[in-house]
PDB file of N, CA, C and O in Angstrom:
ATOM      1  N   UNK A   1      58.790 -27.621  77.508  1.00  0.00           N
ATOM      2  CA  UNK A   1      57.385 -27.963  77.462  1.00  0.00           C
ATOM      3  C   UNK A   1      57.200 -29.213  76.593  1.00  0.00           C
ATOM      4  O   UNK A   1      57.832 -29.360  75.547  1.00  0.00           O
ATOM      5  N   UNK A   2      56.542 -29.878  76.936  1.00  0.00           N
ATOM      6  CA  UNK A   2      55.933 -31.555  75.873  1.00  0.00           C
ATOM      7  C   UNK A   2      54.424 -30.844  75.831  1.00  0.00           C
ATOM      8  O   UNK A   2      53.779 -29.946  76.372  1.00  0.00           O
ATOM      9  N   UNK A   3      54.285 -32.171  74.518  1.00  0.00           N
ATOM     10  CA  UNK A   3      52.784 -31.805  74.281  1.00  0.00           C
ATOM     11  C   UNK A   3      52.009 -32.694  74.940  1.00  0.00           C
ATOM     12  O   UNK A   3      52.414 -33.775  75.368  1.00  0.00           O
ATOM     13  N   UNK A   4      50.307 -32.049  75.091  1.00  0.00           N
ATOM     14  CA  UNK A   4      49.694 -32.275  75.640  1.00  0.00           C
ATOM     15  C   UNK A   4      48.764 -33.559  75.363  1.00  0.00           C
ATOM     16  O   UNK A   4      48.516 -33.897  74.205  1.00  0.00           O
ATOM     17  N   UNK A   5      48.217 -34.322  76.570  1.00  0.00           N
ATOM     18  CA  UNK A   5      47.659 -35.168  76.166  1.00  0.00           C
ATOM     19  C   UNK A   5      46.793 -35.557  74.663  1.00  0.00           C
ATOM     20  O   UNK A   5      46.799 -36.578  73.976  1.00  0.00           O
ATOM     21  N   UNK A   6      46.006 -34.134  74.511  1.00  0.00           N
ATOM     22  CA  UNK A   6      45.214 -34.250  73.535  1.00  0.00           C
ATOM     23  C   UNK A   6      46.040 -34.095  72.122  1.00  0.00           C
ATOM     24  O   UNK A   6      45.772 -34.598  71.031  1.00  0.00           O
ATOM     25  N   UNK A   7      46.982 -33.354  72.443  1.00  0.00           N
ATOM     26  CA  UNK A   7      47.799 -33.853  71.006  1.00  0.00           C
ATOM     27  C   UNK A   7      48.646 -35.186  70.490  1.00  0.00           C
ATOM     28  O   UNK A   7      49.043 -35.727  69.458  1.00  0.00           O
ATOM     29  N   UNK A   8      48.644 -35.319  71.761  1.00  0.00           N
ATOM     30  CA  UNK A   8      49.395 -36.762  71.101  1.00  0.00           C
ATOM     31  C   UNK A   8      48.170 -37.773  70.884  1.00  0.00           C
ATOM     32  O   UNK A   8      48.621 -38.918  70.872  1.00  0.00           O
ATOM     33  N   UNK A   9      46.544 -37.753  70.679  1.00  0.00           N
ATOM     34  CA  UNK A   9      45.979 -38.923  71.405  1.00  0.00           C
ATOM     35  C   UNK A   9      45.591 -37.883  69.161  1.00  0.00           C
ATOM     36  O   UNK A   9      45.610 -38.703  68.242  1.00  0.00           O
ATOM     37  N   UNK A  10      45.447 -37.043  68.930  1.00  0.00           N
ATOM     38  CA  UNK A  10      45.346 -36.651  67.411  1.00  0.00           C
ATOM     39  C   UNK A  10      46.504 -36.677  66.630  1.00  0.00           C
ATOM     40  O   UNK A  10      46.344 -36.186  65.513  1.00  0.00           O
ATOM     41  N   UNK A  11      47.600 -37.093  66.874  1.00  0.00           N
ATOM     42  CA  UNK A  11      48.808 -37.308  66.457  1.00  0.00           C
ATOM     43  C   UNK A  11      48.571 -38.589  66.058  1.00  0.00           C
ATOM     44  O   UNK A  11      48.624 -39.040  64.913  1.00  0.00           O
ATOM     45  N   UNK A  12      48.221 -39.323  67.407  1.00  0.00           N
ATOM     46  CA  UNK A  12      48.210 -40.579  67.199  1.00  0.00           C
ATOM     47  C   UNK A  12      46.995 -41.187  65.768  1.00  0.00           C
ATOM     48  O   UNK A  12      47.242 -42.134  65.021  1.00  0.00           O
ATOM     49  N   UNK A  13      45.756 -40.341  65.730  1.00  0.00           N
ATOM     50  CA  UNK A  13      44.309 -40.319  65.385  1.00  0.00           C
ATOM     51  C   UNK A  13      45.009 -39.944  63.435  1.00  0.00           C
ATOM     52  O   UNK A  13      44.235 -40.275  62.536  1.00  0.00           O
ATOM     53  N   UNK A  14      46.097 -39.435  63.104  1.00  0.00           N
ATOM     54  CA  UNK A  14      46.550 -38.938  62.608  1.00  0.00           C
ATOM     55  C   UNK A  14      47.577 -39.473  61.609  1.00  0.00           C
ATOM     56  O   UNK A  14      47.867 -39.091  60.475  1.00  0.00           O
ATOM     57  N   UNK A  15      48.151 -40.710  62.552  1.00  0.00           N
ATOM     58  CA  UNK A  15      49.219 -41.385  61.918  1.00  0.00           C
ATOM     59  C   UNK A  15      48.220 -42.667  61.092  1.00  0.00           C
ATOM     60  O   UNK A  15      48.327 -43.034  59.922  1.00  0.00           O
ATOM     61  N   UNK A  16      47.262 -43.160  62.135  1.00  0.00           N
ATOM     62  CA  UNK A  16      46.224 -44.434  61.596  1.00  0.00           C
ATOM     63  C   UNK A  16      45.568 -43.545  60.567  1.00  0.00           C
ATOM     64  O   UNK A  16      44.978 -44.347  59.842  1.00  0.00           O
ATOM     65  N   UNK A  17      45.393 -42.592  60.205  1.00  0.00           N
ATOM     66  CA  UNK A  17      44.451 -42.047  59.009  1.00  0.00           C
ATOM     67  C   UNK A  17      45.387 -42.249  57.771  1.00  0.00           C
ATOM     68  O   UNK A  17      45.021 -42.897  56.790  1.00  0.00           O
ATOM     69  N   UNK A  18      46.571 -41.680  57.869  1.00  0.00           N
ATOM     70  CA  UNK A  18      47.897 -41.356  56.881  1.00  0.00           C
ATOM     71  C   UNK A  18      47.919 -42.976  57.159  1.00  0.00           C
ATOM     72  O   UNK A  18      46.771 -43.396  57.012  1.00  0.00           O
ATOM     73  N   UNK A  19      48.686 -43.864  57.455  1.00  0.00           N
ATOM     74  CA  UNK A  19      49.090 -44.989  57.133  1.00  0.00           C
ATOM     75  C   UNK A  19      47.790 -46.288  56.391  1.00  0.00           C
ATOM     76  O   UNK A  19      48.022 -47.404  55.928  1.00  0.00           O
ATOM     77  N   UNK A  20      46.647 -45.658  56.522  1.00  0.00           N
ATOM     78  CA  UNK A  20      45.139 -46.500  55.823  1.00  0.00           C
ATOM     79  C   UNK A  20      45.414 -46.117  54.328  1.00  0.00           C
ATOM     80  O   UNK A  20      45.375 -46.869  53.354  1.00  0.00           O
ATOM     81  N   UNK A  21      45.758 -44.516  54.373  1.00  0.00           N
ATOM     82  CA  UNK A  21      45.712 -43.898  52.951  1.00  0.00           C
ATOM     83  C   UNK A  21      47.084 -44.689  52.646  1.00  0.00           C
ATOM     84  O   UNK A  21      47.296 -44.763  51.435  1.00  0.00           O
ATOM     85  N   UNK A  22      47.891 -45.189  53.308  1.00  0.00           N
ATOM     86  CA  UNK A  22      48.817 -45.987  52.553  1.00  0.00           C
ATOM     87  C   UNK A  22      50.187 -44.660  52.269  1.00  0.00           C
ATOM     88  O   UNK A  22      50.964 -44.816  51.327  1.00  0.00           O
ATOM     89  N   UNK A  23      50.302 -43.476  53.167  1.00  0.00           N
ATOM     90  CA  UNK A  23      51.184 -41.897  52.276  1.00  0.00           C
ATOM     91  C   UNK A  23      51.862 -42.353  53.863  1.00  0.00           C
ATOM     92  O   UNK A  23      51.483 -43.067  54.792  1.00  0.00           O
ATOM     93  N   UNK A  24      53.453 -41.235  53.485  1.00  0.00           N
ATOM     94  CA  UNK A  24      54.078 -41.410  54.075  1.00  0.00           C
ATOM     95  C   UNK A  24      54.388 -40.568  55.005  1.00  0.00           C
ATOM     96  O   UNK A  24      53.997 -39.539  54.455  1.00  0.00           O
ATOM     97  N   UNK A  25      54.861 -40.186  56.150  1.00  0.00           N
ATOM     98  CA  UNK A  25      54.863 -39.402  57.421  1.00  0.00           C
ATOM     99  C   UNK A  25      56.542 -39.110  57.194  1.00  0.00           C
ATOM    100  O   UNK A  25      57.390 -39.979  57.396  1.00  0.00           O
ATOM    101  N   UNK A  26      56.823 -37.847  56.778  1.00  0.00           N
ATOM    102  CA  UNK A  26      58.328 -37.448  56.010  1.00  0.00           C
ATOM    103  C   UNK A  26      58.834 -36.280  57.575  1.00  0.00           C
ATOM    104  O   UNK A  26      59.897 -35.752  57.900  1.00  0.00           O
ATOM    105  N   UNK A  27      57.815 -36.292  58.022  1.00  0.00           N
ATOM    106  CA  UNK A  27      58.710 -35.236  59.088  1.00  0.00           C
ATOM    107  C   UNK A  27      57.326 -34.811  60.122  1.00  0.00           C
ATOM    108  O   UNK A  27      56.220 -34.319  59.899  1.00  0.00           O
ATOM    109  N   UNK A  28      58.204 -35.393  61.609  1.00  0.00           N
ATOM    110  CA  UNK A  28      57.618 -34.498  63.005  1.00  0.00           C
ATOM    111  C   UNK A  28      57.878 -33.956  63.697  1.00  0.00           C
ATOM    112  O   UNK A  28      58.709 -34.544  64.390  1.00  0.00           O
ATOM    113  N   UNK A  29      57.535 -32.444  64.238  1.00  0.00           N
ATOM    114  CA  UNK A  29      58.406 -31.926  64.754  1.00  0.00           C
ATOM    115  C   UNK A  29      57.108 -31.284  65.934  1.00  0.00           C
ATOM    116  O   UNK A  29      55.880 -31.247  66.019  1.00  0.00           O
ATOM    117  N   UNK A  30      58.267 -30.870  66.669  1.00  0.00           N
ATOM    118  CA  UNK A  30      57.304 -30.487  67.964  1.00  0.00           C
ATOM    119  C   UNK A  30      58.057 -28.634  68.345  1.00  0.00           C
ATOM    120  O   UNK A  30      59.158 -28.286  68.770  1.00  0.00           O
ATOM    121  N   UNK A  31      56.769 -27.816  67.917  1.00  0.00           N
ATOM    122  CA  UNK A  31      57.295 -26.553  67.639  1.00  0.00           C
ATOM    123  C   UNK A  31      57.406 -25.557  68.832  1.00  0.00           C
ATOM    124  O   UNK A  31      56.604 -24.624  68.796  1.00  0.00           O
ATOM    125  N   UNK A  32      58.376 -25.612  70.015  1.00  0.00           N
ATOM    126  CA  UNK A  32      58.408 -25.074  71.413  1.00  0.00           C
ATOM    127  C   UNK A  32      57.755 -23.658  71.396  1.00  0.00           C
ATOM    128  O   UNK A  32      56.767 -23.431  72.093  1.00  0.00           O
ATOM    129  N   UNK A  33      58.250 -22.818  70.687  1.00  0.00           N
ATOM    130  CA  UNK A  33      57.762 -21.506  70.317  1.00  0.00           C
ATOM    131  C   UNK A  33      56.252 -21.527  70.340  1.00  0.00           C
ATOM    132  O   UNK A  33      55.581 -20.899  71.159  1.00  0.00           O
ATOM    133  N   UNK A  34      55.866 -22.138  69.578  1.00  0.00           N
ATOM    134  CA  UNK A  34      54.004 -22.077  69.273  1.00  0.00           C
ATOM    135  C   UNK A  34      53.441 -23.150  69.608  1.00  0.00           C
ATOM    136  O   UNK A  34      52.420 -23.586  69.077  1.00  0.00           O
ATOM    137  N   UNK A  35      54.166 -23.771  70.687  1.00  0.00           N
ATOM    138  CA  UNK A  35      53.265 -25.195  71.252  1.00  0.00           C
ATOM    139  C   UNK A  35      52.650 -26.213  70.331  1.00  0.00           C
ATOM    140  O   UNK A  35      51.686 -26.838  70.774  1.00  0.00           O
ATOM    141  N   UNK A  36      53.139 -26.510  68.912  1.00  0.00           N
ATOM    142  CA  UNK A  36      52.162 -26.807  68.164  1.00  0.00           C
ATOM    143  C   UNK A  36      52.901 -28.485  67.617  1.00  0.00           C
ATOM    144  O   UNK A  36      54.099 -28.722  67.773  1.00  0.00           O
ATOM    145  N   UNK A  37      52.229 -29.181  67.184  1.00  0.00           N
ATOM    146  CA  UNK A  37      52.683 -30.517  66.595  1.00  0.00           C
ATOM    147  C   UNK A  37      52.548 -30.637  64.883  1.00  0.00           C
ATOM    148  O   UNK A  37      51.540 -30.760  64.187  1.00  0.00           O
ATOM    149  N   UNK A  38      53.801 -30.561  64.559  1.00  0.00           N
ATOM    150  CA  UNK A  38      54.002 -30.453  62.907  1.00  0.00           C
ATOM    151  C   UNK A  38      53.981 -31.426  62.377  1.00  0.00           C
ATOM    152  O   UNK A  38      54.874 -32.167  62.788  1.00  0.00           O
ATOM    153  N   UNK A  39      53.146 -32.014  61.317  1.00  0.00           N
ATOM    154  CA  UNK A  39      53.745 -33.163  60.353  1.00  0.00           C
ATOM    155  C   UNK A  39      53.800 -32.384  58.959  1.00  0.00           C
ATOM    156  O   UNK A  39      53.305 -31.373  58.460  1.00  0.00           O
ATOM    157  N   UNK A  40      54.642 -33.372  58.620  1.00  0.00           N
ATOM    158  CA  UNK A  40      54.694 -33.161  57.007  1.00  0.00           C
ATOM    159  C   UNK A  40      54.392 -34.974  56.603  1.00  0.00           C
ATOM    160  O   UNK A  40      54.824 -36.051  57.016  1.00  0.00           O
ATOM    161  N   UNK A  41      53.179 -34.404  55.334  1.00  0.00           N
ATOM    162  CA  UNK A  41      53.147 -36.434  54.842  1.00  0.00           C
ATOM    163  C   UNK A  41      53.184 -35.726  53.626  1.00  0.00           C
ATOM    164  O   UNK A  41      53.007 -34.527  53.407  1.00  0.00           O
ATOM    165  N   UNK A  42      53.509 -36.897  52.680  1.00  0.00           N
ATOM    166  CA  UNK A  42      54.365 -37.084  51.654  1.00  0.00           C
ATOM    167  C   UNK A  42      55.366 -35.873  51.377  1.00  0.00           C
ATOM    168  O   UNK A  42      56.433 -35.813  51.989  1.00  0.00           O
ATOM    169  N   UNK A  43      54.988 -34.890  50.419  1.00  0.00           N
ATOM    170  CA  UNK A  43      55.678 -33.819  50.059  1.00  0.00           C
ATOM    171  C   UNK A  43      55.206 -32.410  50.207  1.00  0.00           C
ATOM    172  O   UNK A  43      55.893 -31.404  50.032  1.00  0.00           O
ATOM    173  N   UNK A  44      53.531 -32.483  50.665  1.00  0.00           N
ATOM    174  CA  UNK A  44      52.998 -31.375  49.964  1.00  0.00           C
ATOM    175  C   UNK A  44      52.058 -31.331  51.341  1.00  0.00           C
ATOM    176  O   UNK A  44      51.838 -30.221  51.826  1.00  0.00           O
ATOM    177  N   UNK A  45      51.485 -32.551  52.000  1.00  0.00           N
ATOM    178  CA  UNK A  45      50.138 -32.080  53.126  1.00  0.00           C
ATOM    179  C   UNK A  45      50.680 -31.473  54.747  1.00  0.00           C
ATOM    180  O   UNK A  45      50.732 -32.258  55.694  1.00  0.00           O
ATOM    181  N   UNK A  46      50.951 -30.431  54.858  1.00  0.00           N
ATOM    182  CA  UNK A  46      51.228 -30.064  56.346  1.00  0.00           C
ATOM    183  C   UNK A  46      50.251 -30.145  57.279  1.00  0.00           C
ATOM    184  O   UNK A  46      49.187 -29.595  56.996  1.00  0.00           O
ATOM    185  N   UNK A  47      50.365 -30.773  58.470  1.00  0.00           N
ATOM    186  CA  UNK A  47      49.348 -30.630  59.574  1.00  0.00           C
ATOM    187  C   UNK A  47      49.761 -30.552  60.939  1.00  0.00           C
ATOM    188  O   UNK A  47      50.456 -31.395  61.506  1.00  0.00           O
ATOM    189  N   UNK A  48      49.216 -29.303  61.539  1.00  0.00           N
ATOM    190  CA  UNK A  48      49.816 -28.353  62.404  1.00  0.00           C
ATOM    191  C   UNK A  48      48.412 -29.225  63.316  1.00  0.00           C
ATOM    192  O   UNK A  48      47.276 -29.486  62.923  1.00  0.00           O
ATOM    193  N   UNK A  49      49.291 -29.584  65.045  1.00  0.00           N
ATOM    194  CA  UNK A  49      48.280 -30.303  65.559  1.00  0.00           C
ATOM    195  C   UNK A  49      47.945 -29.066  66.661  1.00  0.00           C
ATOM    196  O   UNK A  49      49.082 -28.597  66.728  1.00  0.00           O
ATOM    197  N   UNK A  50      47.212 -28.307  67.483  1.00  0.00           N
ATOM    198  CA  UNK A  50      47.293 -27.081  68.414  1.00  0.00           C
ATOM    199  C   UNK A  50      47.047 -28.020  69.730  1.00  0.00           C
ATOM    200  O   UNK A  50      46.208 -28.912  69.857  1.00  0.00           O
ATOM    201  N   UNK A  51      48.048 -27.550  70.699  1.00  0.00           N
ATOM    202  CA  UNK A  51      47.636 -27.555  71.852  1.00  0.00           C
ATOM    203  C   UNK A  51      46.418 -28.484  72.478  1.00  0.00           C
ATOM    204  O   UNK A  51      46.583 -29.304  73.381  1.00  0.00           O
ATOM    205  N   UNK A  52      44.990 -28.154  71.731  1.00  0.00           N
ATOM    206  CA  UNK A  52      43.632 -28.372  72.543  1.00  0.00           C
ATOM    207  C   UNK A  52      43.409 -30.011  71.442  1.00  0.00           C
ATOM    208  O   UNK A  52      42.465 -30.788  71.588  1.00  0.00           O
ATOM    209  N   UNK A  53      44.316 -30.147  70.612  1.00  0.00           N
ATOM    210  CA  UNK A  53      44.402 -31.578  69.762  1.00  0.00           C
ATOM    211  C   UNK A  53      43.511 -31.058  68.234  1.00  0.00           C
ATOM    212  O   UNK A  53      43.128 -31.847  67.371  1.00  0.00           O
ATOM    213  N   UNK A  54      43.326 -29.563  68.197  1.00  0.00           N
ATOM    214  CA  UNK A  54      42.612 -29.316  66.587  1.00  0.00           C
ATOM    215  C   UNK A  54      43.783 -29.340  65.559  1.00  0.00           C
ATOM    216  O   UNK A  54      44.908 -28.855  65.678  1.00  0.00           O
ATOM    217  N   UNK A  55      43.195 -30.079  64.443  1.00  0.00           N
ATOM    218  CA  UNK A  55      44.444 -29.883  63.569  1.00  0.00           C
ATOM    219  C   UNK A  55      43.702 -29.165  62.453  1.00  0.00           C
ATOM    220  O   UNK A  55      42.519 -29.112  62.117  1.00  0.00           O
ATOM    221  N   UNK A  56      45.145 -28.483  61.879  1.00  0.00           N
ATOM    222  CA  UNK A  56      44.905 -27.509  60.702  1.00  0.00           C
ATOM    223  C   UNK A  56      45.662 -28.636  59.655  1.00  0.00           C
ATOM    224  O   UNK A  56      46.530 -29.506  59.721  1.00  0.00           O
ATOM    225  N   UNK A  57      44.877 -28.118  58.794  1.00  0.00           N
ATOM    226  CA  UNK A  57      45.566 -28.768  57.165  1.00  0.00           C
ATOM    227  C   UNK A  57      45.904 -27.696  56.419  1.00  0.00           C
ATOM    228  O   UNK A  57      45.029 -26.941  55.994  1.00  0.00           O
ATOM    229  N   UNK A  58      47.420 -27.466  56.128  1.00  0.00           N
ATOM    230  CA  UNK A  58      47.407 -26.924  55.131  1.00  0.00           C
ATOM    231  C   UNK A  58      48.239 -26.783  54.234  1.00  0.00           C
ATOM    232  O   UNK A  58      47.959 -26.128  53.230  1.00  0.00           O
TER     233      UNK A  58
END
């Protein structure tokens, strides 16, 4: 399975937010099990992108 349009178009919505703040994008992963789009920026902010393009912070 790949992700869906709407996640990559908040992935994308996602990377221009993190790279304004000037922080760094340390890990992406694309989670087959739970359909979901993972970042990790700097050390500490996780953001889980779902399927429909909502992202969780946490």
């Amino acid at each position: 399975m790949e992700p869906t349009i709407d996640q990559l178009k908040a992935f994308f919505r996602l990377c221009v937010r993190t790279s304004n703040l000037l922080r760094n994008i340390e890990l992406v992963r694309y989670d087959e099990r739970t359909n979901r789009i993972v970042v990790l920026i700097g050390e500490t902010i996780q953001v889980e992108i779902l399927s429909n393009g909502e992202e969780i912070i946490g």
